[in-house]
VOGU-3710 file (C-alpha; in Angstrom, 3 decimals, decimal comma):
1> xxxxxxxxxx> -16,277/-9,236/-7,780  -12,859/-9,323/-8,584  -10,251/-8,169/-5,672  -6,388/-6,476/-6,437  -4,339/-9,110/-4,653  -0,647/-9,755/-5,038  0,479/-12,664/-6,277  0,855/-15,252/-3,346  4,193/-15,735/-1,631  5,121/-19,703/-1,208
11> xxxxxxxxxx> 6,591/-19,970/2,270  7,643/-22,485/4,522  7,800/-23,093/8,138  8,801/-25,596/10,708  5,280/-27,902/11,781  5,533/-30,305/14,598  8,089/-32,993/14,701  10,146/-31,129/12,404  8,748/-31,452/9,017  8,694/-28,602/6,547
21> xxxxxxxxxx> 5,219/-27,098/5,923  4,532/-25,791/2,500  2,247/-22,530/2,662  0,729/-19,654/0,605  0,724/-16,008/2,147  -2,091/-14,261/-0,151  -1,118/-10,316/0,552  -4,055/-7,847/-0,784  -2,642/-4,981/-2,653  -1,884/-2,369/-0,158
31> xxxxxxxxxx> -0,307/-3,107/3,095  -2,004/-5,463/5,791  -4,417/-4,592/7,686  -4,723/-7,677/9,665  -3,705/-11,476/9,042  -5,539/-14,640/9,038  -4,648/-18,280/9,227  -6,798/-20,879/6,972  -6,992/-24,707/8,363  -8,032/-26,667/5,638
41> xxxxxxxxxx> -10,179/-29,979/5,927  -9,791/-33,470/6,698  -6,874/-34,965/3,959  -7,234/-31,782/2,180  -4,653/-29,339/0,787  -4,447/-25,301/1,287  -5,436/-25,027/-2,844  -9,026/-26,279/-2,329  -10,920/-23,713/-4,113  -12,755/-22,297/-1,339
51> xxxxxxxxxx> -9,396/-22,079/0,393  -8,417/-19,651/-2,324  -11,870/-17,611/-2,578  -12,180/-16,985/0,782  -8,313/-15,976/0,728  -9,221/-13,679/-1,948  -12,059/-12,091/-0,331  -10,174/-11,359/2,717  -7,466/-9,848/0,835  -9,898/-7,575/-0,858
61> xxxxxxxxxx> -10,754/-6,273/2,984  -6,919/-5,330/3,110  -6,149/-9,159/5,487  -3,143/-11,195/4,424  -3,882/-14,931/5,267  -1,074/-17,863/5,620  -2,802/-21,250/4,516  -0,958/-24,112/4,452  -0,227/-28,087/4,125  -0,760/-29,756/7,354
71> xxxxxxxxxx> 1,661/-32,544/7,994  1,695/-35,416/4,976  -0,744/-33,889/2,976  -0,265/-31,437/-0,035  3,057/-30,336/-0,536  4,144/-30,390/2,965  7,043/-33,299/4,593  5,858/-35,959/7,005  3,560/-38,900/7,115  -0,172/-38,384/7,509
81> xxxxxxxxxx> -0,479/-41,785/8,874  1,940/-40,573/12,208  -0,570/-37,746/12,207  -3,311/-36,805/14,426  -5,653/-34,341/15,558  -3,497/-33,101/17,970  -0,514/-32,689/15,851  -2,872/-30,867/13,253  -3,819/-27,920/16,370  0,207/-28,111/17,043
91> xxxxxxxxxx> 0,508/-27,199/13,421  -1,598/-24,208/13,473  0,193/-22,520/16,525  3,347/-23,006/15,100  1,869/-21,421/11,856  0,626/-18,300/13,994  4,297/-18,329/15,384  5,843/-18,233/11,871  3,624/-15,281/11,172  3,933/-13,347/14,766
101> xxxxxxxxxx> 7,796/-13,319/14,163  7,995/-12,417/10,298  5,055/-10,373/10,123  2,329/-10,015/12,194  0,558/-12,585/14,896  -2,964/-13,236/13,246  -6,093/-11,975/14,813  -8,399/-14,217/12,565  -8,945/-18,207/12,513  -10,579/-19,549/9,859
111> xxxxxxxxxx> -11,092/-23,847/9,868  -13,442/-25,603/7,100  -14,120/-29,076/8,315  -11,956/-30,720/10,523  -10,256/-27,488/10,252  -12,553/-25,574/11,576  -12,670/-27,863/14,784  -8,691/-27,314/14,656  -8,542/-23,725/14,990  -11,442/-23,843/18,353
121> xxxxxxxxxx> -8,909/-26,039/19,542  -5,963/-24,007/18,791  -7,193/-20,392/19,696  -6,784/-20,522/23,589  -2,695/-20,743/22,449  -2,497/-18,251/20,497  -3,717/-15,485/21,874  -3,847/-12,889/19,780  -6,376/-13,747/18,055  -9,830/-11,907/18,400
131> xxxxxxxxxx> -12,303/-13,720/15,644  -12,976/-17,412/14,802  -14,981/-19,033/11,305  -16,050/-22,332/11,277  -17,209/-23,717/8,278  -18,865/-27,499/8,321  -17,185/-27,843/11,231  -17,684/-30,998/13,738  -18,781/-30,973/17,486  -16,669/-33,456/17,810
141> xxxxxxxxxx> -13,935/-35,501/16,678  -14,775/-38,966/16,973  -17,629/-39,047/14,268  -13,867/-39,086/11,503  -13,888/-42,387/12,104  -17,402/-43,269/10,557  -15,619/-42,257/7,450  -13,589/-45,673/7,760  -16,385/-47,268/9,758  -15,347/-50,815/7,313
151> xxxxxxxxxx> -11,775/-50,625/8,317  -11,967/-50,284/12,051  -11,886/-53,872/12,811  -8,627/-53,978/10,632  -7,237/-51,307/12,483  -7,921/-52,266/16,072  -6,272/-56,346/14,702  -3,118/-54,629/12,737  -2,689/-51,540/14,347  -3,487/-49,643/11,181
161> xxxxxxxxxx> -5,371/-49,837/7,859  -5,020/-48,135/3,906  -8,316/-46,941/3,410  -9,491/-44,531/0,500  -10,864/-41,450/1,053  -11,479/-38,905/-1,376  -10,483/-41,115/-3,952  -7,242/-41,413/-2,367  -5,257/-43,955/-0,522  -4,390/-43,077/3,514
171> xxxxxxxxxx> -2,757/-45,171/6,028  -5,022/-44,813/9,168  -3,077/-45,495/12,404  -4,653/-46,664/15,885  -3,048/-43,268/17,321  -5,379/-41,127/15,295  -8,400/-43,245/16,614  -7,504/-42,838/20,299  -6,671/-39,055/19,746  -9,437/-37,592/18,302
181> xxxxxxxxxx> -11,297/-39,389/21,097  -9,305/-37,695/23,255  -10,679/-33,932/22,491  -13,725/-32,126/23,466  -14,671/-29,304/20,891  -18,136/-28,057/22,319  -15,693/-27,655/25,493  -13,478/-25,381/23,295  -16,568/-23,556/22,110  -18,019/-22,903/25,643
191> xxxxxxxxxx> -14,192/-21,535/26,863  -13,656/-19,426/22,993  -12,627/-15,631/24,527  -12,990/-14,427/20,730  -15,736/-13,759/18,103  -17,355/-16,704/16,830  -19,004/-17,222/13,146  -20,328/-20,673/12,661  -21,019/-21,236/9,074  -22,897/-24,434/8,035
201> xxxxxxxxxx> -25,316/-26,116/5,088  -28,642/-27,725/6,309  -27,917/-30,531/3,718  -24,240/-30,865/4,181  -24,009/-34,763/4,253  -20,343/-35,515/5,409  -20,824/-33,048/8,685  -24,635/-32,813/9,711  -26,247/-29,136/10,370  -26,835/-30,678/14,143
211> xxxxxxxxxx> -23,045/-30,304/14,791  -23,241/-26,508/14,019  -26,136/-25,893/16,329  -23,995/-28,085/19,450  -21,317/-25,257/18,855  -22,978/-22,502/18,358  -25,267/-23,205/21,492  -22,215/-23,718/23,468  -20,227/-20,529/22,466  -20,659/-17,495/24,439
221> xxxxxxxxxx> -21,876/-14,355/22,269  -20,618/-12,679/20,525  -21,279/-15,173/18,092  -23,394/-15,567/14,243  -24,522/-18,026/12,208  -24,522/-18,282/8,433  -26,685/-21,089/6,652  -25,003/-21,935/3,430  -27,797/-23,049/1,919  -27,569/-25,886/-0,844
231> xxxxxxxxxx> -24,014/-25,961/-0,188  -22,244/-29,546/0,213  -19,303/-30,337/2,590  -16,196/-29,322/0,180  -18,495/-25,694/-1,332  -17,774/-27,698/-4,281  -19,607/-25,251/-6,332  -18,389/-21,611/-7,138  -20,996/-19,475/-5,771  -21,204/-21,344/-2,575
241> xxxxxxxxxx> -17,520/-20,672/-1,781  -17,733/-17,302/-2,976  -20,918/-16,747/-0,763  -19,204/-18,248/2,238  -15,918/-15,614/1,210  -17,864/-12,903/1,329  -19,864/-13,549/4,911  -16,292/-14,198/6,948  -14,943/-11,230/4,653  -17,816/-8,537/6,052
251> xxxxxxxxxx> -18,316/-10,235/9,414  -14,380/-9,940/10,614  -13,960/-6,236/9,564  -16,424/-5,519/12,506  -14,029/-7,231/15,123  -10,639/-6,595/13,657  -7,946/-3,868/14,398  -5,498/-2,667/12,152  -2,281/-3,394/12,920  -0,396/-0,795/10,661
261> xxxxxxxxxx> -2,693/1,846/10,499  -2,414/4,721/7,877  -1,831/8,109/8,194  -4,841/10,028/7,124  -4,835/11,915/3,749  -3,538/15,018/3,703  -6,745/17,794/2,951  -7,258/18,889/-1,184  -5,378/22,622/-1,589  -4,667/24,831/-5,005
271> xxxxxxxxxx> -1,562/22,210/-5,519  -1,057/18,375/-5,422  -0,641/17,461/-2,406  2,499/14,096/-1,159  2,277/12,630/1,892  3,467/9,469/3,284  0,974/7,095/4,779  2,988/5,235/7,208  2,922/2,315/6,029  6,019/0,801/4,180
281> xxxxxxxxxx> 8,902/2,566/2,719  7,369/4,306/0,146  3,281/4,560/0,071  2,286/7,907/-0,442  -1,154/9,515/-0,345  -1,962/11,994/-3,693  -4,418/14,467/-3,205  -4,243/16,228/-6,411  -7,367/18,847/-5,932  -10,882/16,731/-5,021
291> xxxxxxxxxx> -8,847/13,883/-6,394  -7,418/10,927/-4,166  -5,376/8,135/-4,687  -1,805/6,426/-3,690  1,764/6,719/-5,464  4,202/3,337/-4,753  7,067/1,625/-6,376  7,135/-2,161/-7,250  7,886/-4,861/-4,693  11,102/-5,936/-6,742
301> xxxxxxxxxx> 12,657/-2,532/-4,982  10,591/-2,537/-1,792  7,312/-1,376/-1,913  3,630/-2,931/-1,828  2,717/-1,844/-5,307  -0,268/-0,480/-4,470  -0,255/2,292/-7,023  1,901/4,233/-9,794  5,325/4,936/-9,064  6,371/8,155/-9,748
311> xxxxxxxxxx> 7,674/7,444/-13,271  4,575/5,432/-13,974  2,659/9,151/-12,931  5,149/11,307/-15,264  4,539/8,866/-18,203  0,765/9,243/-17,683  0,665/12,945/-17,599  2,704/12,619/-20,659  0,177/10,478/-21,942  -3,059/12,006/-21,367
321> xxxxxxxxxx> -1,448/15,368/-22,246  -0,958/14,043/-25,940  -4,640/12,730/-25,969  -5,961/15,799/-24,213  -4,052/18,135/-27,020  -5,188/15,647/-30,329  -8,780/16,033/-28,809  -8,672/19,777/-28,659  -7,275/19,862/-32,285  -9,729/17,666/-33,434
331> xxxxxxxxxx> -12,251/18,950/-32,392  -11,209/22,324/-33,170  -10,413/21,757/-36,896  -13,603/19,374/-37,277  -11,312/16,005/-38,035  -12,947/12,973/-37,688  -11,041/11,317/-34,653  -12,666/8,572/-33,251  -10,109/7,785/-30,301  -6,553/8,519/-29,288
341> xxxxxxxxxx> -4,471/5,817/-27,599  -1,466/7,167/-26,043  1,171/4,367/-24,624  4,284/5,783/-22,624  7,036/4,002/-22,332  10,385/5,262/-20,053  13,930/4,629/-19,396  16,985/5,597/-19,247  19,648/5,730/-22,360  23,140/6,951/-23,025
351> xxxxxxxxxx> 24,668/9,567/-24,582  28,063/10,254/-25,645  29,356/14,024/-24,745  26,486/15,819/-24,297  26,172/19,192/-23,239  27,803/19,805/-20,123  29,506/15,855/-20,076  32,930/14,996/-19,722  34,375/14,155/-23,512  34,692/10,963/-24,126
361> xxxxxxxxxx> 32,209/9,480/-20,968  28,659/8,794/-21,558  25,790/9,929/-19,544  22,257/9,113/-18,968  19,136/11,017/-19,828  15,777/9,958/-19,513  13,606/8,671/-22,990  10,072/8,780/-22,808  8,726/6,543/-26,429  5,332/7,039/-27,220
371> xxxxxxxxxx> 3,518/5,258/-29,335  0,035/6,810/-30,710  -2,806/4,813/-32,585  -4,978/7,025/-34,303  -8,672/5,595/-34,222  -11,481/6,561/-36,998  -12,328/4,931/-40,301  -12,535/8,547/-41,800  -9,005/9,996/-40,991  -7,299/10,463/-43,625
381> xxxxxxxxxx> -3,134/10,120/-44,222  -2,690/13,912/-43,686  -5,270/13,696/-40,989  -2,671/11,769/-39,149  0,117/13,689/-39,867  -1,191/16,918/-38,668  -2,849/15,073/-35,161  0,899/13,256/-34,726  2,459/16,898/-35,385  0,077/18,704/-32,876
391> xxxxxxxxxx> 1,174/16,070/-30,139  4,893/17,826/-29,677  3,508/20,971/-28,799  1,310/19,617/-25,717  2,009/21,468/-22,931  3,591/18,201/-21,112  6,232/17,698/-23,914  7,400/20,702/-24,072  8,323/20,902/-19,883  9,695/17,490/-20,377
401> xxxxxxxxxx> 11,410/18,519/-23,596  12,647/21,601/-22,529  14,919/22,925/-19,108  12,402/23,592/-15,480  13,280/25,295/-12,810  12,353/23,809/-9,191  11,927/25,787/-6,188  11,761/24,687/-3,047  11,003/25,670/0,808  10,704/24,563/3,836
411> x> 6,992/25,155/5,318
//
């Protein structure tokens, strides 16, 4: 299922030692209810595809989550090789900083990997949060180094090593060695004062299931499992990520609070019904009889666009106003009309000394084009004509087309 998301904001922030982290901030399409951080894995990048579908799930649950580039990888500054585990956790809490001062501090962790051991280590400084994921996540740190098991003799002589993982080429430093052995992550599991979901595959062959059950043993409840079953280390395969998505997507809702929380609708009554929901400058609840939905304007003048602006409304009363009248006609007068298509288009034009303008200065008036395709093999020329004809005298056209008089009180 497909999710209305905004496009993703690129952002950057300051990660340790002072390199520039390159990030995405996926909003969902109404304002936040929450917001997540996403740790990718081990020489990973924030665009991994499961990165993105569980970003996209989340979204469609109304959380905004940062993910980002840690330190020499992706599209963020630095140099992986003068990177460790520890500046990887450092990362993340200056990530939650970034978003505590321009938005909102996050209340949800989510690691994959090496990430996933990350953000158990990171949680006890930033506390906010109130709900960790884990996905293929490691007990422990010091198994990384199996993946260069042939090099370690190279790097223990020199000091370092360029090894290939992934199909790519790393420089592996000592430093990263002695770090990782440095950290205990059933210890961060046992001391986690937050929701825990641990999600795993019984045949994942980079980060064995046995590492899941050493976490999840040593985490205090509340705490879940999920056995992504099948699945192999990187979800490489669509409906494994999407799976995966959609169990961290149901499971935080339970343990999240909104941050910005709306104003209730206002109750249906004889007349439409505006009210502001409280959240941004310009979301408004529309209860138009049993009828419920939400008015906005576009980001570009500072809303969430997370529904019609008000012009957007007017040209689609227009719209199905024309339709609704053609139908009647139609139908009325036994014409063979397959389907109307009414598109509205609006603006604003000029024009010189009009009624009431000074001479010589020219004002604006609104222009509402429509454009009307006529569907049905059988319709003949003067068919058309007559439909087109009857569509200026729908109800709509003539209030636009014609003066209205608005009264108002104060309740």
């Amino acid at each position: 299922m497909e999710h209305m998301t905004r496009p993703s904001k690129r952002v950057t922030f300051e990660g340790h030692g002072g390199c520039t982290l390159a990030a995405r901030l996926d909003l969902p399409a109404a304002p936040p209810k929450a917001y997540a951080i996403f740790a990718h894995c081990f020489t990973c990048s924030k665009d991994l595809f499961a990165a993105g579908r569980i970003a996209a799930e989340l979204n469609g649950q109304g959380i905004a989550v940062l993910r980002f580039d840690f330190t020499g990888l992706g599209s963020s500054e630095g140099d992986f090789g003068n990177t460790n585990f520890s500046s990887n956790v450092e990362d993340l809490v200056r990530a939650a900083a970034w978003l505590r001062d321009e938005h909102a501090a996050p209340q949800l962790l989510v690691g994959h990997s090496l990430g996933g051991a990350a953000v158990l280590a990171a949680v006890r400084e930033i506390p906010e949060v109130v709900a960790v994921a884990t996905i293929g996540a490691p007990a422990d740190t010091e198994h990384l180094a199996e993946l260069f098991v042939d090099d370690l003799g190279a790097i223990e002589r020199d000091g370092e090593a360029t090894v290939q993982l992934a199909g790519r080429t790393f420089t592996i430093r000592r430093q990263l060695l002695d770090d990782l052995a440095r950290h205990e992550i059933v210890a961060c599991a046992a001391g986690l004062d937050a929701a825990l979901l641990v999600l795993h595959s019984p045949v994942d062959n980079t980060v064995g299931i046995e590492h899941a059950a050493r976490i999840y043993q040593a985490a205090r409840h509340p705490k879940s499992f999920v056995s992504l079953d099948g699945a192999d280390h990187l979800l490489s395969r669509h409906v494994d990520a999407e799976f995966a998505a959609r169990m961290i997507g149901a499971w935080a809702e339970r343990y999240l609070v909104e941050q910005q929380p709306a104003h209730p609708a206002p109750p249906a009554t004889d007349a439409v019904v505006v009210a502001e929901t409280g959240q941004g400058q310009f979301l408004n609840h529309v209860v138009a009889r049993g009828h419920q939905f939400l008015a906005d304007e576009p980001e570009s003048i500072g809303g969430f666009d997370a529904g019609p602006s008000p012009y957007d409304l007017l040209s689609a009363a227009l719209g199905a106003c024309t339709s609704m009248t053609m139908r009647m006609y139609a139908e009325r007068k036994g014409l063979p009309l397959a389907r109307a298509i009414v598109e509205v288009r609006h603006g604003k034009v000029h024009m010189e000394a009009t009624e009431g303008a000074t001479a010589g200065k020219a004002t604006q008036i609104d222009r509402f084009e429509r454009i009307i395709r006529l569907e049905g093999p059988a319709l003949t020329a003067a068919d058309r004509e007559r439909l087109l004809s009857i569509a200026d005298r729908c109800p709509v056209h003539r209030t636009l087309s014609q003066s209205s008089t608005i009264v108002t009180t104060s309740a």
